[in-house]
C-alpha positions as CSV (number, residue, x, y, z in Angstrom):
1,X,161.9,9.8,-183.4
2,X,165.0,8.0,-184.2
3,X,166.5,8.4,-181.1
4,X,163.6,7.6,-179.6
5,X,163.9,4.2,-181.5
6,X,167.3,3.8,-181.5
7,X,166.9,4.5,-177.2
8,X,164.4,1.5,-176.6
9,X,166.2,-0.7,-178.8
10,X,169.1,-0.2,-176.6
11,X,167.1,-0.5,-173.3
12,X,165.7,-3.9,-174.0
13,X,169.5,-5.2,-174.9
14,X,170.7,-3.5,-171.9
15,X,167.6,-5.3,-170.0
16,X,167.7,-8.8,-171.7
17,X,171.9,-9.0,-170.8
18,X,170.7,-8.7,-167.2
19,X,168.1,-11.2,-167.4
20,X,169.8,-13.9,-169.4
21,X,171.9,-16.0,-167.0
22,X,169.8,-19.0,-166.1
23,X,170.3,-18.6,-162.0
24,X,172.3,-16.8,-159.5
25,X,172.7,-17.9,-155.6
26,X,173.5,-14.0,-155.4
27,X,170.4,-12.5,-154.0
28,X,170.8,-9.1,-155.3
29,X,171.6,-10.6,-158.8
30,X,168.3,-12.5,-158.7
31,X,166.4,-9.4,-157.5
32,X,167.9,-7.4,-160.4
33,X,166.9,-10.2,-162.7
34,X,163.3,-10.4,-161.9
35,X,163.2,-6.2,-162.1
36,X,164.8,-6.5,-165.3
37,X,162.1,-9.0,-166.3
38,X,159.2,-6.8,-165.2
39,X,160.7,-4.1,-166.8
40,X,160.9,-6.0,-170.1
41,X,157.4,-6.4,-169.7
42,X,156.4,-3.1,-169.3
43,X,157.9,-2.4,-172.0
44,X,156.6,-4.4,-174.5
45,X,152.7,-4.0,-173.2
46,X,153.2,-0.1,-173.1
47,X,151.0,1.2,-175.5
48,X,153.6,4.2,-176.3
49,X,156.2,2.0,-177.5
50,X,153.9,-0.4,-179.2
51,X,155.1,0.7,-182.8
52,X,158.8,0.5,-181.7
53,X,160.8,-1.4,-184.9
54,X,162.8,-3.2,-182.7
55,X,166.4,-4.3,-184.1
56,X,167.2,-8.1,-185.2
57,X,170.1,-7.9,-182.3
58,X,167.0,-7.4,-180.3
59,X,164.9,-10.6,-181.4
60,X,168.5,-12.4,-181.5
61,X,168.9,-11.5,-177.7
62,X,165.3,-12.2,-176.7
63,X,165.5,-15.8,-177.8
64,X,168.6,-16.4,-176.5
65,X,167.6,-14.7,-173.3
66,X,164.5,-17.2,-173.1
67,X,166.1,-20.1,-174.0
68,X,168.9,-20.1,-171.4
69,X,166.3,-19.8,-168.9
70,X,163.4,-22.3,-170.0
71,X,165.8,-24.9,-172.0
72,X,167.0,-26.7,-168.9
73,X,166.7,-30.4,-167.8
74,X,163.2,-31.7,-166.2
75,X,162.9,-33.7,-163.4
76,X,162.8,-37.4,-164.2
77,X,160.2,-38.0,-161.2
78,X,156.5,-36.9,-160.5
79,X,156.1,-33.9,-158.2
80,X,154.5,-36.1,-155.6
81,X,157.7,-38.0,-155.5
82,X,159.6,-34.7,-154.7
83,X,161.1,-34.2,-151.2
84,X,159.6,-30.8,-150.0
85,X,162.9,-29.3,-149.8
86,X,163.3,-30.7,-154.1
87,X,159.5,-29.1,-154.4
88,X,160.5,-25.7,-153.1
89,X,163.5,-25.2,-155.0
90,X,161.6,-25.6,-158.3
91,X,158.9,-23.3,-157.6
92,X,161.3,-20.6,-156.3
93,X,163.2,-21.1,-159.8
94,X,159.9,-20.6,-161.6
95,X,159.1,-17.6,-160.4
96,X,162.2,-16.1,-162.7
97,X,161.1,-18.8,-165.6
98,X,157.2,-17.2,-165.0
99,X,158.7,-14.0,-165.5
100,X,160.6,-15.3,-168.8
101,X,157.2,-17.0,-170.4
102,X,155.6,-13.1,-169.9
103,X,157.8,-11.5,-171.5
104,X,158.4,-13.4,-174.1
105,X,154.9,-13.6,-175.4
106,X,154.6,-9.7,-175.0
107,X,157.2,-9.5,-176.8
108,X,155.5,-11.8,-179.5
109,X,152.1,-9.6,-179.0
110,X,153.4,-6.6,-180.6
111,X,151.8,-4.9,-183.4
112,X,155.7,-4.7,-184.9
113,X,156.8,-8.1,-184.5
114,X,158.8,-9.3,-187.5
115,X,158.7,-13.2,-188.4
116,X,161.6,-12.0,-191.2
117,X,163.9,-10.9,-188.2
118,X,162.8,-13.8,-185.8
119,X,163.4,-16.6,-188.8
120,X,166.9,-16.9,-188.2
121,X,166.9,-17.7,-184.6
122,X,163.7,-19.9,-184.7
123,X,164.5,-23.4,-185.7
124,X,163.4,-27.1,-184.9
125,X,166.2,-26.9,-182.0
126,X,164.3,-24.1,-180.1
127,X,160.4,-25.4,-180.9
128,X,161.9,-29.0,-179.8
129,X,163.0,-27.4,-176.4
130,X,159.5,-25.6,-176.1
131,X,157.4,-28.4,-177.1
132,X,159.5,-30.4,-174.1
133,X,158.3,-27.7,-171.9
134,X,154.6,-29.8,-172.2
135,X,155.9,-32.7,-170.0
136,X,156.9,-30.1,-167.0
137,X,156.3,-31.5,-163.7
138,X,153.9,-27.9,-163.1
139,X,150.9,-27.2,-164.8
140,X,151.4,-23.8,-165.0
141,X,154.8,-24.3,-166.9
142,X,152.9,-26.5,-169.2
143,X,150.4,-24.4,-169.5
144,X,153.0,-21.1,-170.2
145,X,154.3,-23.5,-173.2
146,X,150.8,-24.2,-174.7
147,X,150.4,-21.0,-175.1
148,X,153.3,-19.8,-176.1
149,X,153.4,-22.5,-178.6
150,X,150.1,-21.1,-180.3
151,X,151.5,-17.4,-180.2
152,X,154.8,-18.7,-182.3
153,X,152.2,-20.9,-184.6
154,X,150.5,-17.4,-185.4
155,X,153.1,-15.2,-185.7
156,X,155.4,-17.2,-187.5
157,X,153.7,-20.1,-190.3
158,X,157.1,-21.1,-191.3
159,X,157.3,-22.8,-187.7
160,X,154.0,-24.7,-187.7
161,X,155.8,-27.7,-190.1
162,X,158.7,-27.5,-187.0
163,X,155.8,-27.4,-184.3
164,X,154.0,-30.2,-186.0
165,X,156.9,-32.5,-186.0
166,X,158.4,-31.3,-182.5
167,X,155.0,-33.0,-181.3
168,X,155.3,-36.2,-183.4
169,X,158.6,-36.6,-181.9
170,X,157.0,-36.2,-178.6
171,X,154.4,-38.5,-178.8
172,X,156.6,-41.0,-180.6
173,X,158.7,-41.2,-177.3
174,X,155.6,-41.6,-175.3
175,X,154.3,-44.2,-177.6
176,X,157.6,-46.2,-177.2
177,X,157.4,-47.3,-173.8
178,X,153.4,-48.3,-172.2
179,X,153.7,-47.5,-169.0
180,X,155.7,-44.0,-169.4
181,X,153.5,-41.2,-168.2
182,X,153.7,-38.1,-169.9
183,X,152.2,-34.9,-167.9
184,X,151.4,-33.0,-170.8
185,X,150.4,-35.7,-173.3
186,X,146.3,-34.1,-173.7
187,X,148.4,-30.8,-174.6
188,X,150.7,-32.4,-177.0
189,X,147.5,-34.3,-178.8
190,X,145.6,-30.8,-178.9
191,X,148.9,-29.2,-180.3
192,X,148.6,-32.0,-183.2
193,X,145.1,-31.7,-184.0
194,X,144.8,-28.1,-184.1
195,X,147.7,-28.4,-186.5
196,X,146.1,-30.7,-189.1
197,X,143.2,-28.7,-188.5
198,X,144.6,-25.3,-189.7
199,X,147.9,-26.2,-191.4
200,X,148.5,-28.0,-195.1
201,X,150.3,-31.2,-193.6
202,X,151.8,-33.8,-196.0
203,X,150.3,-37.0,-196.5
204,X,152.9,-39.2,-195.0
205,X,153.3,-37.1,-192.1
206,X,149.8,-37.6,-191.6
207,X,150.1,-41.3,-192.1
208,X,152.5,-41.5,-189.6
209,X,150.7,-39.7,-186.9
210,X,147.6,-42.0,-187.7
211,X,150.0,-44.9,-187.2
212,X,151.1,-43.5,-184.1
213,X,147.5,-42.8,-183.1
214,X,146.5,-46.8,-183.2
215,X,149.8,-47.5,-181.3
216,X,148.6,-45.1,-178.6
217,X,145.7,-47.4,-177.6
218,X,147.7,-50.0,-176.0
219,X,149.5,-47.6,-173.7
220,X,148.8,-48.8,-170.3
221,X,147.8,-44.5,-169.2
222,X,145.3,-44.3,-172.1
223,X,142.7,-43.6,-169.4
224,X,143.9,-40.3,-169.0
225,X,143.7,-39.0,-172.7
226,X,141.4,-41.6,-174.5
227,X,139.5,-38.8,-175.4
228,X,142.5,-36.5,-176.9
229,X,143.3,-39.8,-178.7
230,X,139.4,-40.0,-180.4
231,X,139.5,-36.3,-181.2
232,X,142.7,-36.3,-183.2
233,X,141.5,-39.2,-185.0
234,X,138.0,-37.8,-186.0
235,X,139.9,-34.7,-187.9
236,X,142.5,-37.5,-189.5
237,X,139.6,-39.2,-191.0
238,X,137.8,-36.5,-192.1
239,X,138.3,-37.5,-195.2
240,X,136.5,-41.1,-195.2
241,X,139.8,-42.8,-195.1
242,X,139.6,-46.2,-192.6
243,X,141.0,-44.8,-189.3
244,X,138.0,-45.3,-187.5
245,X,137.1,-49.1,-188.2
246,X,140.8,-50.2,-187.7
247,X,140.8,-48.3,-184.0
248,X,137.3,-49.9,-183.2
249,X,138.6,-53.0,-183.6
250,X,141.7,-52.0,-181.7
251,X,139.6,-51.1,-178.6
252,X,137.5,-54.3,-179.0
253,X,140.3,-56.5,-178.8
254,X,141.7,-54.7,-175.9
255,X,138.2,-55.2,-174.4
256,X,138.2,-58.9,-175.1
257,X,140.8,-58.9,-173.3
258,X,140.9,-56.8,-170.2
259,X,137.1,-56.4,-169.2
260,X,138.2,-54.7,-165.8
261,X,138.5,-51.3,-168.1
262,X,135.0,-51.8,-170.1
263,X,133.9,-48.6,-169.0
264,X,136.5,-46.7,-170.6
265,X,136.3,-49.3,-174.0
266,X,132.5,-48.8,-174.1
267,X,133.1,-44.9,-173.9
268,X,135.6,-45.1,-176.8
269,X,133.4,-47.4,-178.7
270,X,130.2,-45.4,-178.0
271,X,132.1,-42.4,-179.3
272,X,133.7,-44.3,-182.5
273,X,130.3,-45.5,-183.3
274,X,129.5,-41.6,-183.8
275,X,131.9,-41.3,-186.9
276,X,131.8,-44.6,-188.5
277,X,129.2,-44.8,-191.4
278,X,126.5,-47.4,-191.8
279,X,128.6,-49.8,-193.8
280,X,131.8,-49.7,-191.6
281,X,129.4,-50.3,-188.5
282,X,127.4,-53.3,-189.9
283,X,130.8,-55.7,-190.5
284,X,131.5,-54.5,-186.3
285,X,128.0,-54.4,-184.9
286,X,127.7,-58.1,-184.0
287,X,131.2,-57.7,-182.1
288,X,130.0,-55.2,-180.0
289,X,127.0,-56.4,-179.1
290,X,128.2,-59.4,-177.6
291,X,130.4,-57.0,-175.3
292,X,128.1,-54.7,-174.5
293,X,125.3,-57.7,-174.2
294,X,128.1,-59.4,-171.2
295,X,127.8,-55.8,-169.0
296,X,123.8,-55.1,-169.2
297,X,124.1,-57.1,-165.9
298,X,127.4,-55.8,-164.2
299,X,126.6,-55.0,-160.7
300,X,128.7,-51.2,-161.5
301,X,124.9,-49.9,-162.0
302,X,126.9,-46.6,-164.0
303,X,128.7,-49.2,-166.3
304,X,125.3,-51.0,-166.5
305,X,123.4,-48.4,-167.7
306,X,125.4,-46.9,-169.8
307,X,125.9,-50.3,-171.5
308,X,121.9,-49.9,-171.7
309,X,122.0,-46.5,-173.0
310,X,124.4,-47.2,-176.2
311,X,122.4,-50.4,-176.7
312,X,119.1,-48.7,-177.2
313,X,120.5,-46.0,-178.8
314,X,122.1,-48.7,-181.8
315,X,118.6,-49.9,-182.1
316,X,117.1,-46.7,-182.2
317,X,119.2,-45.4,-185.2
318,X,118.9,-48.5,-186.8
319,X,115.0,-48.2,-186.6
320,X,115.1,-45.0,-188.0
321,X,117.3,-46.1,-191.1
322,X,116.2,-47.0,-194.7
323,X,117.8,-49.6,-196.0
324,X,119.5,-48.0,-198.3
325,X,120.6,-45.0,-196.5
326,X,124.0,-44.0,-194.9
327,X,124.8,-43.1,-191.4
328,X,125.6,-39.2,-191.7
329,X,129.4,-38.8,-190.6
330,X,130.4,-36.8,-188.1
331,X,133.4,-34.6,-188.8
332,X,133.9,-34.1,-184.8
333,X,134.6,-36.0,-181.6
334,X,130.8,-36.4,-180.0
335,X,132.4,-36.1,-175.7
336,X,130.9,-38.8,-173.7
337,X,129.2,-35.5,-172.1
338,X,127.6,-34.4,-174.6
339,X,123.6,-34.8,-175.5
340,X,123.6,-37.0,-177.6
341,X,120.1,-36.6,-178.9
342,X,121.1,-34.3,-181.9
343,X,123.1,-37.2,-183.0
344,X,120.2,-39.2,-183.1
345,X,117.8,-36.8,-184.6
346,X,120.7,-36.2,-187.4
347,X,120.4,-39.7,-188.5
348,X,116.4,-39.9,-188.4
């Protein structure tokens, strides 16, 4: 049995040497790469070797296999921007980086993977470079990150701290300039919550991310994760702390001021509605009445009635009230697509 051991331990190293220059214009090389890389796979999903110890030269050369492969500059441009000739280089090079991602997270499926042996060669640097992976041009890059993200956030707790501030530092850049666009910002933001959701974060790493959170609403591309944004902030105020009122009145300023996106403010303010609690609402009501009260008319018959709809449903809940009762808070995002009538019966 200890050959046996001591043979696939010596395969994979033999395998991983072949696959860990980034690139080769040498066709056979990048045919012996990708067979090295299905190999690796095999491997690692054979359920015969599945209780392998593999060595820590193993784990060392497995991460810096992957990184030399994935760790490598992104293009600066949108993949609509991209000559064809730009667009079919990349996805020929990600079919070897596709390879990479799979075995990788086979290798961090097994029943015998150590977190003691991978320690030393998992850092910030390396969940930095992964967490980067997010803003890739293709979505099934991104997508290969995310999950290989959550696979290192479950095999190995003493990276969630690094993963949690890898994506502060990515949505800090963001936040720095308005009319950057980020193509993975929703997965950053669901990276972030599911962290405070599941991992003991300090307080002022918490602060900061709320503080980053209320920057976020005046970035000129909020259309495209104003929901993200609301869902991270529900689980940061979880505990009755003033998040909520402060990015209502955030979105109603920015409303005051740009009425050409009232849809999307009347979604974020219908939604924010959902988790403040009756004595938050009452100091905002009157505010948001008179900007809902200036759409009941638009000639957008969808932004009409659903300026209608949020209007009768204030009323409603407010009919149903005692005076002395508080609005029940809601320790989740309520999606603009979502029935809202258990909400309402909730605060009957």
């Amino acid at each position: 049995m200890i050959d046996d051991v001591m043979d696939y331990n010596a395969v994979a190293l033999q395998l991983l040497k072949k696959c860990t220059q980034f690139k080769s214009s040498n066709v056979c090389r990048r045919d012996e790469k990708t067979n090295s890389l299905e190999a690796l796979h095999l491997l690692w999903t054979s359920n015969l070797v599945n209780e392998v110890e593999y060595s820590a030269a193993v784990y060392e050369s497995l991460v810096s296999m992957f990184a030399s492969n994935v760790f490598r500059p992104l293009p600066s441009v949108a993949y609509s921007e991209l000559t064809e000739e730009h667009k079919a280089e990349i996805v020929s090079e990600y079919e070897h980086i596709r390879l990479v991602y799979r075995a990788f997270q086979a290798f961090l499926k097994l029943d015998r993977f150590r977190q003691r042996k991978a320690q030393p060669h998992f850092d910030r640097k390396f969940v930095d470079g992964l967490v980067c992976r997010l803003n890739s041009i293709l979505t099934a890059e991104r997508i290969n990150a995310r999950d290989t993200i959550g696979y290192l956030y479950d095999d190995c707790p003493f990276l969630r701290p690094h993963i949690f501030q890898s994506a502060i530092s990515e949505l800090t850049d963001f936040t720095c300039s308005s009319s950057y666009q980020h193509n993975g910002i929703v997965l950053v933001l669901d990276v972030l919550r599911d962290t405070v959701i599941y991992t003991p974060i300090s307080d002022t790493a918490l602060d900061e991310f709320a503080k980053i959170l209320l920057r976020l609403v005046n970035h000129d591309t909020l259309i495209m994760f104003d929901e993200k944004l609301l869902d991270c902030l529900a689980v940061l105020d979880r505990n009755g702390d003033d998040l909520v009122p402060q990015m209502l009145v955030a979105v109603l300023r920015l409303w005051q001021q740009d009425n050409d996106k009232a849809f999307m403010y009347l979604r974020m303010v219908e939604s924010l509605y959902g988790l403040c609690d009756s004595e938050q609402w009452s100091s905002l009501q009157p505010r948001v009445l008179r900007l809902v009260a200036n759409i009941l008319e638009s000639v957008d018959s969808e932004l009409s009635d659903k300026a209608m709809s949020f209007w009768n449903r204030i009323f409603i809940d407010k009919y149903h009230l005692n005076d002395n009762s508080a609005k029940p808070r809601s320790t989740l995002y309520v999606s603009q697509d979502d029935d809202h009538d258990d909400d309402d019966d909730e605060r009957q």
